[in-house]
MIKE-597906 format. One record per residue (C-alpha): residue number from 1; residue in one letter; x, y, z. Coordinates in Angstrom, 1 decimal. Layout:
N
<num: NUM | residu: a | X: X | Y: Y | Z: Z> $
...
This chain:
210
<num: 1 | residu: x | X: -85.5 | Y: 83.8 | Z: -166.4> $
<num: 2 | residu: x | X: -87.4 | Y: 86.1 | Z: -163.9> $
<num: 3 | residu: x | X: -86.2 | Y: 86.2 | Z: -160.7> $
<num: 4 | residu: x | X: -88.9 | Y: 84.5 | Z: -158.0> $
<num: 5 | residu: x | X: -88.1 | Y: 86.5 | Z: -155.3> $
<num: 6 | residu: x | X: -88.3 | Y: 89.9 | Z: -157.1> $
<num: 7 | residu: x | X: -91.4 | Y: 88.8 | Z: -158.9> $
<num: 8 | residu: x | X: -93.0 | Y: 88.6 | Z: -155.6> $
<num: 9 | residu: x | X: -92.0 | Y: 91.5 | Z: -154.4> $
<num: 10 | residu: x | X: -93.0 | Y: 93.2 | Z: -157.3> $
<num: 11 | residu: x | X: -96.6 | Y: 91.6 | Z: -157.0> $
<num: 12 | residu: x | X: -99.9 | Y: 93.3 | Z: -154.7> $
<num: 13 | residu: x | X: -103.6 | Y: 92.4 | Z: -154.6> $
<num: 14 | residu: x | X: -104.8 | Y: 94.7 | Z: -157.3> $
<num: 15 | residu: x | X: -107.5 | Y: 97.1 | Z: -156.6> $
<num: 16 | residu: x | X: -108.3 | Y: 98.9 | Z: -160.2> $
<num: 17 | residu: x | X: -107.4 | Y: 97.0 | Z: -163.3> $
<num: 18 | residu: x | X: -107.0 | Y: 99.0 | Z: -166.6> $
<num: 19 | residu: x | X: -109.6 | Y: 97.4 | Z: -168.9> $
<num: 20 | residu: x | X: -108.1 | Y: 98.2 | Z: -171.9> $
<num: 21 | residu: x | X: -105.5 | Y: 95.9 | Z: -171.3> $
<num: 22 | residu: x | X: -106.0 | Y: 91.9 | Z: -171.5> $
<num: 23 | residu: x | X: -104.2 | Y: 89.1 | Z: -171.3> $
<num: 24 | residu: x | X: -102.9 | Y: 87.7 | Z: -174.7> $
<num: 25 | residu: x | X: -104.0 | Y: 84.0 | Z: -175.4> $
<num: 26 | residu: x | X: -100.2 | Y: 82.3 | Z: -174.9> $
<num: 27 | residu: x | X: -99.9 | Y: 84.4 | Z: -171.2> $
<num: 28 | residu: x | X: -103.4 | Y: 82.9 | Z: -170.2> $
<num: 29 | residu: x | X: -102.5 | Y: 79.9 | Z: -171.8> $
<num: 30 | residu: x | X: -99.4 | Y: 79.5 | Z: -169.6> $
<num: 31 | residu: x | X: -101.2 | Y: 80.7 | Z: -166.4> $
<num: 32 | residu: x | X: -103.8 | Y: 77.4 | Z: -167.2> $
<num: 33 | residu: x | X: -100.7 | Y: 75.3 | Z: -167.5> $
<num: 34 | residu: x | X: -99.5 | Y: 76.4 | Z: -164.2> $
<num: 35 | residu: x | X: -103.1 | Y: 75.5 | Z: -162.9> $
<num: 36 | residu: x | X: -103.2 | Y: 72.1 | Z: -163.9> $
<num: 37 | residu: x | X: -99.2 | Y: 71.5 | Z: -163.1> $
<num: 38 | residu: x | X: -100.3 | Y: 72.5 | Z: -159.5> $
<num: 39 | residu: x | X: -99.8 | Y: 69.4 | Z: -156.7> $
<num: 40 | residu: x | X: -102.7 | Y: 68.7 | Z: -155.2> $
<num: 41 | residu: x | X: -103.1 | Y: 65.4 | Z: -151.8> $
<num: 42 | residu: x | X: -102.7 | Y: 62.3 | Z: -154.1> $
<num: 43 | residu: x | X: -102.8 | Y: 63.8 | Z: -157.6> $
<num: 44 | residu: x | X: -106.7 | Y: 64.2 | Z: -157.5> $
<num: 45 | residu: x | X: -107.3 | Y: 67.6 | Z: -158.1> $
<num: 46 | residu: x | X: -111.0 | Y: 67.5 | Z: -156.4> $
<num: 47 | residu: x | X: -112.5 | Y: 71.0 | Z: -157.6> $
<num: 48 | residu: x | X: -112.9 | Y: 72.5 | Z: -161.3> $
<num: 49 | residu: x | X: -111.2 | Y: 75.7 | Z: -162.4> $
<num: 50 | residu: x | X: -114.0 | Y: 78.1 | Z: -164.0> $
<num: 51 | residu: x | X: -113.1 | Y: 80.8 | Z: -166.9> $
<num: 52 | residu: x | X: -115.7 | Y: 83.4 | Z: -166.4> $
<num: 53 | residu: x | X: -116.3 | Y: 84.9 | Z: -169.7> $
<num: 54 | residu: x | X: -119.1 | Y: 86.2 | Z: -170.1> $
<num: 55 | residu: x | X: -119.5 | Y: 89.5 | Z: -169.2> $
<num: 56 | residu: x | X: -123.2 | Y: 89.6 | Z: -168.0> $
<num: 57 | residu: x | X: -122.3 | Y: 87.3 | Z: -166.0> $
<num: 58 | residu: x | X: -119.4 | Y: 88.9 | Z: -164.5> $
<num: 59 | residu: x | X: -121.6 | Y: 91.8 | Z: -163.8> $
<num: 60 | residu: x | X: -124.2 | Y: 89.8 | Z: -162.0> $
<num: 61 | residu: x | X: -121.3 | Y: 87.9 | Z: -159.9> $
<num: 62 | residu: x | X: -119.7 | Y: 91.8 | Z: -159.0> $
<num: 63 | residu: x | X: -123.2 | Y: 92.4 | Z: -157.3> $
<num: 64 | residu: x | X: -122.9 | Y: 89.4 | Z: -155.0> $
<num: 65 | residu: x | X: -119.2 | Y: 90.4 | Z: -154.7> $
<num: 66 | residu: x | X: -119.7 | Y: 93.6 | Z: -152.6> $
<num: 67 | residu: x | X: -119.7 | Y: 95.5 | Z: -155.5> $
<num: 68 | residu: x | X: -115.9 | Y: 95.0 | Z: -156.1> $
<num: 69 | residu: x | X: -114.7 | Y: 96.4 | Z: -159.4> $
<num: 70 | residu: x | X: -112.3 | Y: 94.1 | Z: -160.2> $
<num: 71 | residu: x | X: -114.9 | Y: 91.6 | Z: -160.7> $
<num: 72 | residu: x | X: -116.1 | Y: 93.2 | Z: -164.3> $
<num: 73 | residu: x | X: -112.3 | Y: 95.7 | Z: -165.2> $
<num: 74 | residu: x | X: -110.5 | Y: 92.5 | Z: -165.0> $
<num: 75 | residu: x | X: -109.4 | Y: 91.0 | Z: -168.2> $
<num: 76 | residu: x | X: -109.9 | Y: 87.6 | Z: -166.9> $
<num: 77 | residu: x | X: -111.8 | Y: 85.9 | Z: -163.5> $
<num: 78 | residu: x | X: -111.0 | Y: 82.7 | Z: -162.5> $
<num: 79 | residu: x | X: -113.4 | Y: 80.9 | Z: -159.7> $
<num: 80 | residu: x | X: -112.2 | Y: 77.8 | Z: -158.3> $
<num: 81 | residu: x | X: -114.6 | Y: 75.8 | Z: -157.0> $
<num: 82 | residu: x | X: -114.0 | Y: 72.4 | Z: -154.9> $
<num: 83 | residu: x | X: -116.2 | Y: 69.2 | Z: -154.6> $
<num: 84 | residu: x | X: -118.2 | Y: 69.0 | Z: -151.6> $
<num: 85 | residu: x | X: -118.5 | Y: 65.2 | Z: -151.4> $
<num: 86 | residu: x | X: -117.0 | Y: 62.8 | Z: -153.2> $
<num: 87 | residu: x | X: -117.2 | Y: 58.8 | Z: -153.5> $
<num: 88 | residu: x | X: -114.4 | Y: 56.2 | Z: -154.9> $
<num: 89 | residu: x | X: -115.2 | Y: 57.3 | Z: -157.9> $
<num: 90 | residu: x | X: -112.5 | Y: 60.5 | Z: -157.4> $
<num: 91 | residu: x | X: -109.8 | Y: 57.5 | Z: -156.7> $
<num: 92 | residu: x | X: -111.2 | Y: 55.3 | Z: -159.6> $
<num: 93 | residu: x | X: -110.8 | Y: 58.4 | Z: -162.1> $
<num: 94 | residu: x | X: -107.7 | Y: 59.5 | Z: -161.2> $
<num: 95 | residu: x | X: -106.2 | Y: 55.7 | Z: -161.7> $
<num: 96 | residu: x | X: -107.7 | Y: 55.2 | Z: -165.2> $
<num: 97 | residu: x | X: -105.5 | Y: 58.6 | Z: -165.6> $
<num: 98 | residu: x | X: -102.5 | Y: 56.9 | Z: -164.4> $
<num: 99 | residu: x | X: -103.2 | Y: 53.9 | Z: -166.7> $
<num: 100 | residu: x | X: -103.6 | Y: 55.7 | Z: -169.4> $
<num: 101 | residu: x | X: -101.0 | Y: 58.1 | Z: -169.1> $
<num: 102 | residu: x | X: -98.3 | Y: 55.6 | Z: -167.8> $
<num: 103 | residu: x | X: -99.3 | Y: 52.4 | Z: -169.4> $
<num: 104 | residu: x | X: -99.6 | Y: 50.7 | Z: -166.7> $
<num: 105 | residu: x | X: -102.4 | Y: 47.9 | Z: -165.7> $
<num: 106 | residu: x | X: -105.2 | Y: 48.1 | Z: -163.5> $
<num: 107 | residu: x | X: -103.6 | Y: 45.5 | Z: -161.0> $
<num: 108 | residu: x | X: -100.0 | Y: 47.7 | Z: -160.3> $
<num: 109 | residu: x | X: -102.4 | Y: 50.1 | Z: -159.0> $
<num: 110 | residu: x | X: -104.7 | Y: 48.6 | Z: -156.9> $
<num: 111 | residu: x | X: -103.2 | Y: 48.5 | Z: -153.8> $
<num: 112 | residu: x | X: -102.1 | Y: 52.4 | Z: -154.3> $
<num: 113 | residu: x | X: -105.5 | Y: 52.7 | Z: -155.0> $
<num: 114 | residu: x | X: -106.9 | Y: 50.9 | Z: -152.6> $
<num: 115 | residu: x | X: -104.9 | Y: 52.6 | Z: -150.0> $
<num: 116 | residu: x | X: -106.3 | Y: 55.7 | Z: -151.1> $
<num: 117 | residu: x | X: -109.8 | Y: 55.1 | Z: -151.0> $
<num: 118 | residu: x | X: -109.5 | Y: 53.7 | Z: -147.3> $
<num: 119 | residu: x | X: -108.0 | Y: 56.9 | Z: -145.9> $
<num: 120 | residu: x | X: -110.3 | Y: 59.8 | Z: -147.2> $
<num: 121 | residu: x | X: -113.1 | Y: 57.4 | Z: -147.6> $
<num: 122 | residu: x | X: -113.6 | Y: 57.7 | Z: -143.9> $
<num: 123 | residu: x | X: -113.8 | Y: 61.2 | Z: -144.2> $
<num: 124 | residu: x | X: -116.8 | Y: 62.8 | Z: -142.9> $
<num: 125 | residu: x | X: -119.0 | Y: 65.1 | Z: -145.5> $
<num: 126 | residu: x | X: -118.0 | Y: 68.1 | Z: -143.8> $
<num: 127 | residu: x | X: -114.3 | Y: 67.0 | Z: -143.7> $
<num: 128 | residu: x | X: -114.2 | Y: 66.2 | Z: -147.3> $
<num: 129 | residu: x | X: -115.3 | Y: 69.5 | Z: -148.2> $
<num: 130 | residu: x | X: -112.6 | Y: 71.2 | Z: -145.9> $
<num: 131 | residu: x | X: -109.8 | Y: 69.0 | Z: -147.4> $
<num: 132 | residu: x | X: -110.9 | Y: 69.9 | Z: -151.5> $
<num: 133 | residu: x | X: -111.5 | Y: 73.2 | Z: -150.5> $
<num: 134 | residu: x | X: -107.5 | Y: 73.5 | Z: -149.0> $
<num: 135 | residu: x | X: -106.3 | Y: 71.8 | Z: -152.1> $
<num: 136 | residu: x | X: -108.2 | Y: 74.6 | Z: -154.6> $
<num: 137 | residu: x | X: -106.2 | Y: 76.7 | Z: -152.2> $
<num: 138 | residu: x | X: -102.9 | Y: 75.8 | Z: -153.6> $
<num: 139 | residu: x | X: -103.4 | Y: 76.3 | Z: -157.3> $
<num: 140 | residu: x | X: -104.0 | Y: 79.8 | Z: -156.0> $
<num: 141 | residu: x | X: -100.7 | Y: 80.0 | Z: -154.9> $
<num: 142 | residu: x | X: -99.6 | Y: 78.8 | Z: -157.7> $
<num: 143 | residu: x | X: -101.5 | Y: 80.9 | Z: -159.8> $
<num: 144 | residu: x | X: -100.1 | Y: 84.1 | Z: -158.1> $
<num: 145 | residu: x | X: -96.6 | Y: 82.6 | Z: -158.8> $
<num: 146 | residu: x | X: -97.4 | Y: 82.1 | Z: -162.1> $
<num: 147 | residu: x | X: -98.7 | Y: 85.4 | Z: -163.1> $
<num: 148 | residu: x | X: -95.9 | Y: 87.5 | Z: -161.3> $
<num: 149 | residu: x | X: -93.3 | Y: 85.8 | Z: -163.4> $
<num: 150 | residu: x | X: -94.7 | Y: 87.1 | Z: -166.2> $
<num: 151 | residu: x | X: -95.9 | Y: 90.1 | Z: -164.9> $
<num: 152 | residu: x | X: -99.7 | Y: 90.1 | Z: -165.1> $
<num: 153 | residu: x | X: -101.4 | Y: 91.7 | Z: -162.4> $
<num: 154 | residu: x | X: -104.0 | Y: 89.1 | Z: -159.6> $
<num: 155 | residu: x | X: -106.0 | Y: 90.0 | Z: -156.8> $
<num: 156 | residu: x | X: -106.8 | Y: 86.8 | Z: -154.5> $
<num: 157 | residu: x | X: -110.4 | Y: 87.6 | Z: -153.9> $
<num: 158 | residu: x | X: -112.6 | Y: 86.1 | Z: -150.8> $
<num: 159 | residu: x | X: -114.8 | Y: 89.1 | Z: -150.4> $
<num: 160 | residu: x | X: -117.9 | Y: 87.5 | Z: -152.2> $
<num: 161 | residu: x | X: -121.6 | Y: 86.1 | Z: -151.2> $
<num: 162 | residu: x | X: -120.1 | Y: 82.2 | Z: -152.2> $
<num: 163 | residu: x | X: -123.7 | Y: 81.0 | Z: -151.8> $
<num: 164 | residu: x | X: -125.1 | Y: 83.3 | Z: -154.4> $
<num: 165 | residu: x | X: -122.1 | Y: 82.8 | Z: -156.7> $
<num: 166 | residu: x | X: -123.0 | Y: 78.7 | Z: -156.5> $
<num: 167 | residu: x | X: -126.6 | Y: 79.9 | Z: -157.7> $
<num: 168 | residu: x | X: -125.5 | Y: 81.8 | Z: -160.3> $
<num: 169 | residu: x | X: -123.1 | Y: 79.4 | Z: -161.6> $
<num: 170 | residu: x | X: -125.3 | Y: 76.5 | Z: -160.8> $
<num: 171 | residu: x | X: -122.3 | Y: 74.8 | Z: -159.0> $
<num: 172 | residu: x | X: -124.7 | Y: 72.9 | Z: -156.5> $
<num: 173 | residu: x | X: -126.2 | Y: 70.5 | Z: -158.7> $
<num: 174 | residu: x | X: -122.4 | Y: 69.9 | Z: -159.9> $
<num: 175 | residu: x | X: -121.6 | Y: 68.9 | Z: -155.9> $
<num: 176 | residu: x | X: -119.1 | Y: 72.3 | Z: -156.2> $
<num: 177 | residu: x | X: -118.9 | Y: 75.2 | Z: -153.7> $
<num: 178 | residu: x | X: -117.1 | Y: 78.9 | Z: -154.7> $
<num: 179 | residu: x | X: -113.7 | Y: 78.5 | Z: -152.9> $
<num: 180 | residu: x | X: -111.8 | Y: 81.5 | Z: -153.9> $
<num: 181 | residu: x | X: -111.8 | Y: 84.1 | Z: -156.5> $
<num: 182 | residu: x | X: -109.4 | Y: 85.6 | Z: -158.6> $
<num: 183 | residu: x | X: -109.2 | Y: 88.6 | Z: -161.0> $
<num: 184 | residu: x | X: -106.0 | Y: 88.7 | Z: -163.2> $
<num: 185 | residu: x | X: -104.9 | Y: 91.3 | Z: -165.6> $
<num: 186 | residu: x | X: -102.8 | Y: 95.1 | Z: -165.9> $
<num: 187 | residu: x | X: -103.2 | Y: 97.5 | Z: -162.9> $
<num: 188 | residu: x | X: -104.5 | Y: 101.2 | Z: -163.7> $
<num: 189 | residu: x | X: -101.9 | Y: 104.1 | Z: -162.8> $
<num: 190 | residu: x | X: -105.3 | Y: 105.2 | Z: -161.0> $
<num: 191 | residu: x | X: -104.8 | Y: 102.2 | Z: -158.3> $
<num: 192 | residu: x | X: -102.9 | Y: 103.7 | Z: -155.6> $
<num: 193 | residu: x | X: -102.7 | Y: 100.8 | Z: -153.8> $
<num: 194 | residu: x | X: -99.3 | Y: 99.5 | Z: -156.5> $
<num: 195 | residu: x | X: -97.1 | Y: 102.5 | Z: -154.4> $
<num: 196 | residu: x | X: -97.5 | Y: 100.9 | Z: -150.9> $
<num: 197 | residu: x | X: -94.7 | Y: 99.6 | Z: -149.6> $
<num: 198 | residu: x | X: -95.6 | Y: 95.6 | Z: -148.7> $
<num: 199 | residu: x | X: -96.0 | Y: 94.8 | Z: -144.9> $
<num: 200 | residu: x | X: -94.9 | Y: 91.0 | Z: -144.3> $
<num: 201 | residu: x | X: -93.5 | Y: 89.8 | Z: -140.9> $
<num: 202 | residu: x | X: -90.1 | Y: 89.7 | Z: -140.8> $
<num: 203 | residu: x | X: -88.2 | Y: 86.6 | Z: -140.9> $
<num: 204 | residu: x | X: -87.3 | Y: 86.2 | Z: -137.6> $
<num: 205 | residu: x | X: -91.0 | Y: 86.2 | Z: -136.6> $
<num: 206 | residu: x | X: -91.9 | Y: 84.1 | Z: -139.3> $
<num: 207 | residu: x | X: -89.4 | Y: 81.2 | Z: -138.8> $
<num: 208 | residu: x | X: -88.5 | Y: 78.9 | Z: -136.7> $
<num: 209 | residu: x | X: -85.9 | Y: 76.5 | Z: -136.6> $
<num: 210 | residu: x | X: -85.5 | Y: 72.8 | Z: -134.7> $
């Protein structure tokens, strides 16, 4: 097994991907897995996970991107995208999930359910949209993870127009807003970026202990 810690180390946000070079369908299948593995408040994974494949659409996203390369020399581009209002209808699915899944009835989760509902159904609009948008945040994270282990190249990406990209991807009428982007796939030798040493705080400034 990989280690974690030299996996991370090993990772940067890349710069210039080598094009010729794409994921094979069992790494990106494993890097999905990781996705949908990743916790999330509750277990209700409020945003969707968009595969951008086409690549006249990538090129149209790269414009509203600041012109970023990695957008289109990318092998793959991953946009997640979280729900900016929700009802009880985010609790109600996620139960008939846990039904389902754990053959369970309706009434042992009601209360749970219940419980749910009362605590982020008071939410405000604009604090329902801050709270999917920290969860989309984590499969991120976990994403990076993910990749480094087996070493596939990422570059967390919030340097886009995210207004234009829910045009383009028609994510409005799907009550979803362009969280976070991320570009996945082999770094050039061109990309000078992979020979800097990384800058983190050191641990002292980092931690603190009670």
């Amino acid at each position: 097994m990989n280690n974690p810690i030299e996996s991370l180390k090993w990772r940067y946000a890349t710069k210039k991907f080598d094009s010729s070079k794409k994921i094979s369908n069992e790494d990106f299948e494993t890097l999905k897995k990781a996705m949908q593995l990743t916790a999330s408040s509750y277990g209700l994974q409020p945003y969707k996970i968009l595969n951008i494949v086409d690549k006249a659409l990538r090129t149209k996203l790269r414009a509203v991107s600041w012109n970023q390369p990695q957008i289109e020399e990318a092998s793959h581009m991953i946009v997640l995208a979280h729900m900016t209002d929700f009802g009880d209808e985010l609790v109600d699915d996620y139960f008939e999930n846990v039904i389902d899944t754990r053959n369970v009835s309706k009434e042992d989760v009601s209360d749970y359910a219940n419980t749910i509902k009362s605590t982020i159904g008071q939410l405000s609009q604009e604090q329902k949209a801050a709270w999917t948008a920290k969860q989309a945040y984590i499969v991120v994270g976990n994403l990076l993870s993910a990749a480094a282990q087996l070493k596939i190249d990422a570059c967390p990406m919030e340097g886009f127009q995210n207004q234009e990209y829910n045009k383009i991807l028609d994510l409005n009428s799907k009550n979803l807003n362009a969280a976070i982007v991320v570009t996945l796939g082999y770094r050039s030798e061109e990309d000078a970026t992979q020979h800097h040493k990384k800058v983190r705080k050191p641990e002292h400034q980092l931690f603190i202990n009670f």
